[in-house]
LUMKOLMAR-683671 format. One line per field, with one value per residue (C-alpha): residue number from 1; residue in one letter; x, y, z. Coordinates in pm, 1 decimal. Layout:
<sites>
num = c(NUM|...) .
residu = c(A|...) .
east = c(X|...) .
north = c(Y|...) .
up = c(Z|...) .
</sites>
This chain:
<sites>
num = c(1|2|3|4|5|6|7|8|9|10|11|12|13|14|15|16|17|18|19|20|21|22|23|24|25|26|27|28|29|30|31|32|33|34|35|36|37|38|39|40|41|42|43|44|45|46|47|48|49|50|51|52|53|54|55|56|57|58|59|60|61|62|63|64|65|66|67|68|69|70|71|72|73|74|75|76|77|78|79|80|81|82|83|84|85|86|87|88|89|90|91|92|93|94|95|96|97|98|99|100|101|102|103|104|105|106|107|108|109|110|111|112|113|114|115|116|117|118|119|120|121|122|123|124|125|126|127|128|129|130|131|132|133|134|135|136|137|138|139|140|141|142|143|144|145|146|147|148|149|150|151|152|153|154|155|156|157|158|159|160|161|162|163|164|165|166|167|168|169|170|171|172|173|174|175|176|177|178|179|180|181|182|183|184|185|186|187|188|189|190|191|192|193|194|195|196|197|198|199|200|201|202|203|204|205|206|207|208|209|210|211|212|213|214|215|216|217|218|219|220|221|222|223|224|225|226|227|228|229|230|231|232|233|234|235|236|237|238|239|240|241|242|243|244|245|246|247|248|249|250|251|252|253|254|255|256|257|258|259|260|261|262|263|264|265|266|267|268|269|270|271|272|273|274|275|276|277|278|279|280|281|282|283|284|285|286|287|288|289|290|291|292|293|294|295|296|297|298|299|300|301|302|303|304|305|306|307|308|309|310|311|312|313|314|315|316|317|318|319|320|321|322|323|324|325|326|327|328|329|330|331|332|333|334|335|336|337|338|339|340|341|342|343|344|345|346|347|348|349|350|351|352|353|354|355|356|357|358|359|360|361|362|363|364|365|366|367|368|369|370|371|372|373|374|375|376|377|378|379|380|381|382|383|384|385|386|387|388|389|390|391|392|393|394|395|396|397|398|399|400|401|402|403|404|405|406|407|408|409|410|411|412|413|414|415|416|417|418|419|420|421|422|423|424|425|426|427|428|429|430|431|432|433|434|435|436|437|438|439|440|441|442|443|444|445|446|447|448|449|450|451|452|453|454|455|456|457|458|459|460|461|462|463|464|465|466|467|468|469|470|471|472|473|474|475|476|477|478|479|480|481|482|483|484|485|486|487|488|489|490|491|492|493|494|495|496|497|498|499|500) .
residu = c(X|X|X|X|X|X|X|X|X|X|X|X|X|X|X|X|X|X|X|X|X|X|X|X|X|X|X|X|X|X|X|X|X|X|X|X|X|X|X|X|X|X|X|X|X|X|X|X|X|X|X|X|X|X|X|X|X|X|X|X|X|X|X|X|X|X|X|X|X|X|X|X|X|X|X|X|X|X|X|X|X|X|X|X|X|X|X|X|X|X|X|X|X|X|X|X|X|X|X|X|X|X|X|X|X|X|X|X|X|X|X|X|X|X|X|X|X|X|X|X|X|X|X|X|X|X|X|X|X|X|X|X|X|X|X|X|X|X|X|X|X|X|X|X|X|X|X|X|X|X|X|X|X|X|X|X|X|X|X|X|X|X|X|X|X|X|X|X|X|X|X|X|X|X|X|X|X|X|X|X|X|X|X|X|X|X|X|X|X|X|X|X|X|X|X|X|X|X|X|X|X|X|X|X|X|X|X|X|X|X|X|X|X|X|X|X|X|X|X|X|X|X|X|X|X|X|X|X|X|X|X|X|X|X|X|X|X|X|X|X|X|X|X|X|X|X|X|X|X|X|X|X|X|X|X|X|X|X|X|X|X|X|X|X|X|X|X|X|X|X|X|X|X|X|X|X|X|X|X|X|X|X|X|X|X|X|X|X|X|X|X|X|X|X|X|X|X|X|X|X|X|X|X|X|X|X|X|X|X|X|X|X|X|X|X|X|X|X|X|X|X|X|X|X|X|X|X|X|X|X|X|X|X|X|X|X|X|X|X|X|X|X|X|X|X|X|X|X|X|X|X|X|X|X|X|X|X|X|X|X|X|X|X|X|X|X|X|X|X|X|X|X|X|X|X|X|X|X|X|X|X|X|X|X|X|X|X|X|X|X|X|X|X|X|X|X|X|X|X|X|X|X|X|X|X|X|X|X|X|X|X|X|X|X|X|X|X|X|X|X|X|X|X|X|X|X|X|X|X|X|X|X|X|X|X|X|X|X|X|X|X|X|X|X|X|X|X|X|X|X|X|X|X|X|X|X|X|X|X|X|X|X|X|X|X|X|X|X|X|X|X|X|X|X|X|X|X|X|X|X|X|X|X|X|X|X|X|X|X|X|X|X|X|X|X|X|X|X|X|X) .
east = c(-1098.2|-1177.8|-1551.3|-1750.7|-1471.2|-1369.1|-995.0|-847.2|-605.4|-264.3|-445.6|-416.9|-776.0|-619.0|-273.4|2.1|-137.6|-200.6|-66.2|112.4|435.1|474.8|377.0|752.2|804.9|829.6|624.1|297.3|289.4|107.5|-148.2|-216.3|-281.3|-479.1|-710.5|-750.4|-884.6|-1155.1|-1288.2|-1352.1|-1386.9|-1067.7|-689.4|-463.1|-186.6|77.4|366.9|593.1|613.3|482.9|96.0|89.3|-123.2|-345.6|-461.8|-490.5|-893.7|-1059.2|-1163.7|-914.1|-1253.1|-1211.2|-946.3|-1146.3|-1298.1|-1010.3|-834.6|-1122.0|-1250.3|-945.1|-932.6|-1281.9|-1159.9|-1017.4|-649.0|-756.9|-951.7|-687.4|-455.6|-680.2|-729.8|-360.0|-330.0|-588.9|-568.4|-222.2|-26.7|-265.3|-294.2|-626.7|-874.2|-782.5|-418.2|-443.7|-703.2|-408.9|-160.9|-380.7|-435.1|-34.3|69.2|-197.0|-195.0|164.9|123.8|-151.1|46.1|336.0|71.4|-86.4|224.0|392.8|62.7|149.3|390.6|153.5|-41.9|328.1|488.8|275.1|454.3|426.0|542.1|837.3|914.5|895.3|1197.5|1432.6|1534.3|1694.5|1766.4|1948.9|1809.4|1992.8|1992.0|1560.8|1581.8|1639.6|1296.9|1080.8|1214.1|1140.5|804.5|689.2|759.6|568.8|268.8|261.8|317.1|328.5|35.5|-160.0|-113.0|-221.3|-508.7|-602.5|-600.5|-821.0|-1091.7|-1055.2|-1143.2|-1436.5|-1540.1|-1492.1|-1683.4|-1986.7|-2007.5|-1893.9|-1636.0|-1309.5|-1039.3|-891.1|-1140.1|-1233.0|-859.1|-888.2|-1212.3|-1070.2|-728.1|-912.2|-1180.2|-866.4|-656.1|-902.1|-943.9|-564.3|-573.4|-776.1|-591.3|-596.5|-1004.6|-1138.9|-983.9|-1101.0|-1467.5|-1442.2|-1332.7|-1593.7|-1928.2|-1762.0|-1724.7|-2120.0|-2145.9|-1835.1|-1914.0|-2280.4|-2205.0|-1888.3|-2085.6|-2346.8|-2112.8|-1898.1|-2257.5|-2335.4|-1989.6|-1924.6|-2295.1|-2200.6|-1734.7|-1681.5|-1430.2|-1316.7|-1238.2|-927.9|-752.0|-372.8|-260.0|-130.2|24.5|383.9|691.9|643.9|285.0|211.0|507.2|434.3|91.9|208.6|427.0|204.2|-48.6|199.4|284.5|-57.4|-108.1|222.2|222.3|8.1|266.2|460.8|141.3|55.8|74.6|-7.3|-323.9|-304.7|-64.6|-370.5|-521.8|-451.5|-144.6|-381.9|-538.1|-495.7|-243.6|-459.3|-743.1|-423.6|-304.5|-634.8|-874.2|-637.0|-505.1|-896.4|-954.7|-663.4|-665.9|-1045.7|-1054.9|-799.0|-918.9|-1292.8|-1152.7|-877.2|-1068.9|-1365.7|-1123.7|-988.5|-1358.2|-1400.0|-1191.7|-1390.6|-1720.7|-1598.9|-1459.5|-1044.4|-1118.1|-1323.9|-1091.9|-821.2|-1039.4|-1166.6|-792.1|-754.6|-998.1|-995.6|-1264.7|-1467.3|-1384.4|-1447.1|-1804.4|-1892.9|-2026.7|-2257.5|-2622.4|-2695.4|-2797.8|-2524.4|-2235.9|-2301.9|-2343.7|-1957.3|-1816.2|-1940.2|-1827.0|-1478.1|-1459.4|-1529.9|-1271.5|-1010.1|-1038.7|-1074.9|-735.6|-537.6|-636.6|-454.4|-181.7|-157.5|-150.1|114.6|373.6|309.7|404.2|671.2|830.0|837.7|982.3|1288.6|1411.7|1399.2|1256.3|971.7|739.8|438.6|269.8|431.4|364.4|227.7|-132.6|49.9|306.7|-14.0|-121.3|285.7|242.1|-112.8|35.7|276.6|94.6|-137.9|107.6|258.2|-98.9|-173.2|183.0|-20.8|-380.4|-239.7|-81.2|-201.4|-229.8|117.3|294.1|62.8|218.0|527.4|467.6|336.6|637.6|886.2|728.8|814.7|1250.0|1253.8|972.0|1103.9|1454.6|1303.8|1094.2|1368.2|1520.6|1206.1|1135.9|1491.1|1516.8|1230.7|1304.2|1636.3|1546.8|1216.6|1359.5|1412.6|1138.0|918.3|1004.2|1376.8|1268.3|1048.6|1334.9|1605.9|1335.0|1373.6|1772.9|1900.8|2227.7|2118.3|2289.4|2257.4|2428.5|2438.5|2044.1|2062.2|2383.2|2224.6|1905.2|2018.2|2249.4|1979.3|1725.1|2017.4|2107.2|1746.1|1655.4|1994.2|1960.8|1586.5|1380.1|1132.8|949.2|882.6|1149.9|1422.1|1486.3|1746.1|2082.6|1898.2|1523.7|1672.2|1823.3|1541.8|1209.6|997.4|1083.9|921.3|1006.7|1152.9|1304.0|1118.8|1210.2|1580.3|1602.5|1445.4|1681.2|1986.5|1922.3|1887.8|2216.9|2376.8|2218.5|2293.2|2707.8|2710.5|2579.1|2900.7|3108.9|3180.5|3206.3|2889.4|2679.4|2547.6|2659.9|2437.7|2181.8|1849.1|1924.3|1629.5|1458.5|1537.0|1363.9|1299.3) .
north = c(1864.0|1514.0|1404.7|1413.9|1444.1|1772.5|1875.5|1705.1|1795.4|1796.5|1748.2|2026.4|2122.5|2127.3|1855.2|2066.6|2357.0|2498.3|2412.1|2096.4|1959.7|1770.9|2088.1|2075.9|1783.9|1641.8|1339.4|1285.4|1215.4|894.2|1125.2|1268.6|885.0|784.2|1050.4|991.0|651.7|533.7|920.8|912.5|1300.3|1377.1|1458.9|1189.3|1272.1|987.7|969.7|719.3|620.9|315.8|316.0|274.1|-48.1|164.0|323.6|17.7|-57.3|-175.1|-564.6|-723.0|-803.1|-403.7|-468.0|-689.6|-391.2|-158.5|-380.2|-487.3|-95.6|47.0|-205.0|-154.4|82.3|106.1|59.8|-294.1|-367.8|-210.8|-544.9|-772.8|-504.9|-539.3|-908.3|-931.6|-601.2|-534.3|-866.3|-1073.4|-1324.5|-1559.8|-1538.8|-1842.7|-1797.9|-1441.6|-1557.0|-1821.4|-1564.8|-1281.5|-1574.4|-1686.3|-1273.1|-1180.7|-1500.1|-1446.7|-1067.5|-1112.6|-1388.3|-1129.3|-893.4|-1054.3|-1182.2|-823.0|-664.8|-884.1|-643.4|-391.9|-506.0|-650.6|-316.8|-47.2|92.6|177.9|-67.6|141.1|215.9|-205.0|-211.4|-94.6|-369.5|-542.8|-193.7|-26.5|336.9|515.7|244.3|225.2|561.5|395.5|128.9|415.2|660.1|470.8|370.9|744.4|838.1|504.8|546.6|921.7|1029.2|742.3|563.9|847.5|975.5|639.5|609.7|971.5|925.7|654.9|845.9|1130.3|957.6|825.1|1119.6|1333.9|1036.5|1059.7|1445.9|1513.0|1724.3|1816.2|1606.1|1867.9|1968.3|1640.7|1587.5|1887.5|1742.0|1429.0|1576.1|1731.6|1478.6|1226.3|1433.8|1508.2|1179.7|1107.7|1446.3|1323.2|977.1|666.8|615.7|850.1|629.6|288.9|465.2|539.1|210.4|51.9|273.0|265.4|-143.6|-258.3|60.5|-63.0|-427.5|-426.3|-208.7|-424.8|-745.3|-647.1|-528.5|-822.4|-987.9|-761.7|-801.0|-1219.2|-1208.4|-1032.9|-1111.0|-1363.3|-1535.0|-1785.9|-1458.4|-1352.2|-1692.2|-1598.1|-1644.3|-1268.5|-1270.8|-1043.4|-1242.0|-1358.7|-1281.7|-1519.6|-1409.2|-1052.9|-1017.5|-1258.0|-977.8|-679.9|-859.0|-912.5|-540.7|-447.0|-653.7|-640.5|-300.6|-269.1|-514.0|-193.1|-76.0|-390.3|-277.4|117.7|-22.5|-330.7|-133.4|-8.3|-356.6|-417.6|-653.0|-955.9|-991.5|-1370.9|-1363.5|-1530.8|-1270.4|-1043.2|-1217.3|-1314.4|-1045.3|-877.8|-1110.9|-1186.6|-842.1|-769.8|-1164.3|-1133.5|-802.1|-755.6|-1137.1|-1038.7|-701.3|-834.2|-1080.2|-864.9|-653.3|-914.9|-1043.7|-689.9|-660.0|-947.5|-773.5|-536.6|-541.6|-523.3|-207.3|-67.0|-103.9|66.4|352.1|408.8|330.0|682.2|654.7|357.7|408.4|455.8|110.3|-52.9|84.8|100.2|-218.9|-166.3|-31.5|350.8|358.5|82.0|247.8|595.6|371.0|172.7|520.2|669.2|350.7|351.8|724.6|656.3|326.0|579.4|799.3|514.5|405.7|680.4|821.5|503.3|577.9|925.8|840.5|546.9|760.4|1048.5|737.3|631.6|975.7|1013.9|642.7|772.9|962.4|1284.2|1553.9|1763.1|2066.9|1908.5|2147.4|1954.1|1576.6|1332.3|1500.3|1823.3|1604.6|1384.1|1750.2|1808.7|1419.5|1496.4|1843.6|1625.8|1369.9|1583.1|1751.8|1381.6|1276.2|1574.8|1460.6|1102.7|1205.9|1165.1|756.6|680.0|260.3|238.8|456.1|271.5|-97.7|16.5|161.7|-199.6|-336.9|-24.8|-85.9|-461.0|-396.1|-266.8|-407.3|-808.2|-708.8|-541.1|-868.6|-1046.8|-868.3|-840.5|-1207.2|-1311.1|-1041.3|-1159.2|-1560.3|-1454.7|-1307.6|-1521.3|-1624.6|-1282.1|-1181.8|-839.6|-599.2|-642.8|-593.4|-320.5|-144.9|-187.4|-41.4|303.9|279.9|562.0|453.3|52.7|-16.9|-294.4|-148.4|-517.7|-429.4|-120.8|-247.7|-596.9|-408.9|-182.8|-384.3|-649.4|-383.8|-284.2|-593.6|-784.8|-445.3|-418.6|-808.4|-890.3|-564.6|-591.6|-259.6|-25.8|237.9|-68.2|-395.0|-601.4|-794.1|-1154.9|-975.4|-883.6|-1257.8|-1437.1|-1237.9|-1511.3|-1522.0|-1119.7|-914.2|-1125.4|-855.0|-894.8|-1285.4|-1200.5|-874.2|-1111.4|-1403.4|-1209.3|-988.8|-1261.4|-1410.2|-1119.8|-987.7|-1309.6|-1308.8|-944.4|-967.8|-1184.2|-893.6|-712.6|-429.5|-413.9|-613.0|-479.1|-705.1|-544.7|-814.7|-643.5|-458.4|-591.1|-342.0|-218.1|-337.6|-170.8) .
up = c(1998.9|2118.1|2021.1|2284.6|2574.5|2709.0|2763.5|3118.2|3329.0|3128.1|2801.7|2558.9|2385.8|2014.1|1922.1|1953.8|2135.7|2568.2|2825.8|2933.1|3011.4|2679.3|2468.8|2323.8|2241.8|1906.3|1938.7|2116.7|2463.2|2596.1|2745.2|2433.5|2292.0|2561.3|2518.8|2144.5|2239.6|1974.5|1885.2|1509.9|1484.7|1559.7|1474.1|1509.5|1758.0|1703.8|1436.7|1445.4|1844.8|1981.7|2073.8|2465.5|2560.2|2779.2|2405.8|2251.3|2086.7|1810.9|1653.0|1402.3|1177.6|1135.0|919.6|608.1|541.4|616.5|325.8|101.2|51.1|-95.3|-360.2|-494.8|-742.7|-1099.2|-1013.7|-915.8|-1214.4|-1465.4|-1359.1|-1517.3|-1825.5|-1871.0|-1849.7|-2138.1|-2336.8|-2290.0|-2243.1|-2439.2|-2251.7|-2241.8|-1998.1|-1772.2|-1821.3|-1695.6|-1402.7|-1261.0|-1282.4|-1123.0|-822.2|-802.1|-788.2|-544.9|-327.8|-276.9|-192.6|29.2|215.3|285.7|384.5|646.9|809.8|813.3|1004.2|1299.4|1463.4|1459.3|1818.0|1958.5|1914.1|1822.9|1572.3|1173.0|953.1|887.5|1230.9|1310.7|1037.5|1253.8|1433.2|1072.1|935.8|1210.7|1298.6|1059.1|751.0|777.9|608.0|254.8|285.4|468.5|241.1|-66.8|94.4|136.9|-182.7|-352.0|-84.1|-35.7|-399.4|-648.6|-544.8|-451.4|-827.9|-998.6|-769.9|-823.5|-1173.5|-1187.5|-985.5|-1173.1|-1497.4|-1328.7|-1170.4|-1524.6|-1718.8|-1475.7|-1537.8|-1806.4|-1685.1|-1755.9|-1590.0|-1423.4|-1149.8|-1108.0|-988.3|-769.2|-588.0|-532.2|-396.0|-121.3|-27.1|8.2|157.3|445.5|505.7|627.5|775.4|1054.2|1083.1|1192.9|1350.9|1101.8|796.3|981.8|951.9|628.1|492.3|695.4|532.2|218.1|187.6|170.0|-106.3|-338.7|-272.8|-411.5|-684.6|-810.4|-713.6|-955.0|-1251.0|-1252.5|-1292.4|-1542.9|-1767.8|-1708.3|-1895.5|-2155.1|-2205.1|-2399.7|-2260.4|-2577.8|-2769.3|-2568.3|-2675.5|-2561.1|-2942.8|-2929.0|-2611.5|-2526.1|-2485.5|-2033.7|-2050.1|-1764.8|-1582.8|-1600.2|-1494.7|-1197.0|-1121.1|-1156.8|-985.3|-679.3|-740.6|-693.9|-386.8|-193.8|-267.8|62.2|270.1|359.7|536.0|700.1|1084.1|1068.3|1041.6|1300.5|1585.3|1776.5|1825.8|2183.6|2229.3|2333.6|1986.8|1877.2|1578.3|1299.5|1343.7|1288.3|1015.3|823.2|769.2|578.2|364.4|278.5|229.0|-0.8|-162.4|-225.2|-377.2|-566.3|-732.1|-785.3|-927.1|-1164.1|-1307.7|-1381.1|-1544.1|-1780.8|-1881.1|-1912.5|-2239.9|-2404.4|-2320.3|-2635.4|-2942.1|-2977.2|-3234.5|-2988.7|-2677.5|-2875.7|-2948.5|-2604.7|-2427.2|-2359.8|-2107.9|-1932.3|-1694.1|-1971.4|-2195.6|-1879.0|-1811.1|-2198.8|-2180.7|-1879.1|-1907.8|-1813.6|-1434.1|-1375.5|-1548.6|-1354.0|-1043.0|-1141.5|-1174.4|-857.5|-679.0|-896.7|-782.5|-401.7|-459.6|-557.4|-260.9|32.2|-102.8|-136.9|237.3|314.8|71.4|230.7|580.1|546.8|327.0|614.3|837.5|673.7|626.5|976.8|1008.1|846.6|1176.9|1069.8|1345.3|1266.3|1512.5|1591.9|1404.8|1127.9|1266.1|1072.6|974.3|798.7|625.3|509.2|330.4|195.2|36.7|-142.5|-307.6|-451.2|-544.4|-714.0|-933.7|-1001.4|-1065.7|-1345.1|-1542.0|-1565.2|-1655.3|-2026.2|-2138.2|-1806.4|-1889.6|-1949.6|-1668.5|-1426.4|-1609.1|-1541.9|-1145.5|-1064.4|-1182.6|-1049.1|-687.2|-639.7|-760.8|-395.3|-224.2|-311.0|-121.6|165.8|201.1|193.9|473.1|709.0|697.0|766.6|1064.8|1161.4|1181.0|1330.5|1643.3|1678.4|2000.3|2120.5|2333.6|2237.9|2516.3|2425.4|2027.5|2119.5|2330.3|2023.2|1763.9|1917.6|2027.6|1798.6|1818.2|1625.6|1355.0|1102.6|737.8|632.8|536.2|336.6|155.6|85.7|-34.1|-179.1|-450.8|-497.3|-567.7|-876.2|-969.8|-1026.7|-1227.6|-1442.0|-1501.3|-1510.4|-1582.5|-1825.2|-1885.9|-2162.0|-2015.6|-1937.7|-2035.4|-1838.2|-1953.3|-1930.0|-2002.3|-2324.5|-2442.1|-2287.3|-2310.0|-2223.2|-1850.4|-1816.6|-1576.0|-1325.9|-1110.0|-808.1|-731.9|-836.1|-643.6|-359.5|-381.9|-459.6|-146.0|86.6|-24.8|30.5|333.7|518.0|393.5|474.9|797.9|897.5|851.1|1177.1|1053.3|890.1|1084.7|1472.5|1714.7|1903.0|2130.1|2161.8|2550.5|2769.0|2930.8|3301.9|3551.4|3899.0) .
</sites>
């Protein structure tokens, strides 16, 4: 039921449930919107459909600590254990590249979350209009399976480490409590995961603040001098650190499409990118001091873990206070992880009950993200180097898409846009075509992974991976030749919307 408001006229007392002449439908009726208003206690009605204005609420400052709290955790600080431990690179070296990757990220991120408040849509859902209706299955698709299972399993590794460290536990329970506390959190939806993030962030923020005080006293920086670093060092750290923060781009306006429509544009557009650009910096670079702080023998020895090489250095109370906060970190990101693959799922088009709306495919997502999540509780640093990298092969041509859709009809005015986003018969295959060979050919010419390495990767190591900026240039060539082709392209203008 709705906190603190009892069921009106037309308004059933449970989602999906009584009487009402919208009780068959398989989205949620405005009424049903309205009524969910700002209640924090309370089931989320919406999927994929627009947010009507009249249900619009909520301060853009929400959002620095909607995107600051999910990065507090040990995903974040693994980059920067990478760069160092993994990569070799030195200390500074790895610091410039962690700010290039994740200025760039958080850049896309806050532009993308700016058709949340003009449409009221998902991410996904805002797609549309360059992907036609049926060709936005392949980015939403791919997007519910990165958010909804792959991310949910790296970040539920993470906190379960932390969580088994702090009790001494074995891994596997650990996993299972932190499944559940997650999972409840998208469950509920939209307000309830604002909350969250907001009690969480003065919690994770002290606590990091006063590790990375702890481990810049005692790193020492000189050691990690870059003499032992991998073939594109630089390059690939720029890229997992872009991985790690344009990894959230494809969330940008599930979180921003309640905003009412008013909302100036750079509150929009900046608390994110402060949240995410600030974060994931403090975090990354802790991490990389972080290796320093011990010896190379030692760091080897304790790999297994990571949680645990990272707090080895710390005293006592502060360690058990860095793996609470890692463990907390874990869970405020993967209820966003959960909700936005649930999101994206239902971005794709495909028809559910309501019984089976977004909240119970949120549950479906974290049952398969736990099993995916139990596979990686063993050589966990490596499958998670090679996810950062995996996710930007198709998150670079979807970019590349977006923002060219998006300077293209610039001069088209929102109501039409809005109208053509849910117009079922839209179709655009020049996207999913031009996507979906640049996504192949940056990774068969420019992948640079332990599982793959690329045609040009393999002659010319010291470029990296550079799959994401060729997968993003080599999309945008060909999106913008095959959209030329009649036959491929929608000649479709965006219809405006009756008027009476």
């Amino acid at each position: 039921m709705y906190a603190g408001q009892p069921p009106g006229p037309g308004i059933p007392a449970v989602y999906g449930t009584g009487p009402g002449p919208d009780t068959d439908r398989m989205t949620a009726a405005p009424t049903e919107i309205s009524a969910y208003g700002d209640h924090v206690v309370a089931v989320e009605p919406t999927g994929a459909e627009p947010v009507p204005e009249q249900a619009r609420h909520g301060r853009p400052i929400g959002l620095l600590w909607t995107w600051t709290s999910p990065n507090m955790e040990f995903a974040t600080v693994f980059v920067g254990v990478l760069a160092v431990g993994v990569f070799g690179l030195g200390f500074w070296p790895a610091v410039l590249a962690i700010l290039l990757g994740t200025g760039l990220g958080a850049l896309a991120h806050a532009f993308l979350g700016l058709s949340g408040p003009r449409f009221g849509v998902p991410q996904m859902a805002a797609g549309r209009s360059a992907f036609g209706y049926l060709g936005n299955a392949l980015p939403a698709g791919l997007n519910a399976l990165t958010a909804g299972i792959g991310w949910f399993a790296v970040n539920s590794v993470s906190a379960t480490y932390a969580l088994s460290t702090l009790l001494g536990w074995h891994p596997l329970p650990c996993l299972f409590i932190v499944v559940v506390l997650q999972c409840v959190l998208a469950y509920f939806g939209h307000n309830f995961i604002h909350a969250a993030e907001k009690y969480a962030f003065p919690v994770l923020t002290v606590i990091f603040l006063v590790t990375a005080v702890v481990l810049l006293g005692k790193a020492h920086l000189g050691a990690a001098d870059g003499s032992a670093a991998a073939p594109g060092a630089f390059l690939l750290t720029v890229g997992a650190s872009f991985g790690y923060a344009a990894g959230w781009t494809p969330y940008g306006s599930d979180y921003t499409r309640y905003l009412p429509k008013a909302t100036p544009k750079w509150a929009v557009a900046l608390w994110p990118a402060l949240g995410v650009f600030l974060s994931c910096v403090a975090l990354e670079t802790v991490g990389a001091a972080s290796v320093t702080a011990i010896s190379p023998k030692l760091f080897t020895s304790l790999s297994a873990n990571p949680t645990a090489a990272f707090t080895y250095a710390l005293p006592g109370w502060l360690s058990k206070l860095t793996l609470l906060a890692i463990t907390i970190g874990g869970i405020a990101a993967n209820a966003l992880n959960i909700y936005s693959g649930s999101l994206s799922f239902l971005a794709t088009g495909i028809k559910l009950p309501r019984l089976l709306r977004r909240a119970g495919v949120s549950v479906v997502f974290g049952v398969a993200g736990t099993l995916l999540a139990w596979s990686g509780l063993s050589d966990s640093g490596t499958k998670y180097e090679n996810f950062l990298l995996v996710i930007t092969y198709w998150i670079g041509p979807w970019l590349a898409i977006t923002f060219i859709d998006r300077y293209l009809r610039r001069d088209e005015p929102d109501s039409a846009i809005a109208a053509l986003l849910e117009d079922t018969t839209h179709r655009n295959w020049a996207a999913p075509i031009a996507m979906a060979l640049g996504t192949a050919l940056g990774v068969w010419l420019f992948s640079n992974q332990t599982e793959y390495v690329g045609l040009v990767a393999r002659h010319l190591p010291a470029i990296g991976d550079s799959a994401f900026e060729a997968g993003f240039l080599i999309t945008a060539v060909l999106y913008l030749t095959l959209r030329q082709i009649p036959a491929l392209s929608s000649a479709k203008v965006a219809p405006e919307p009756a008027t009476t």
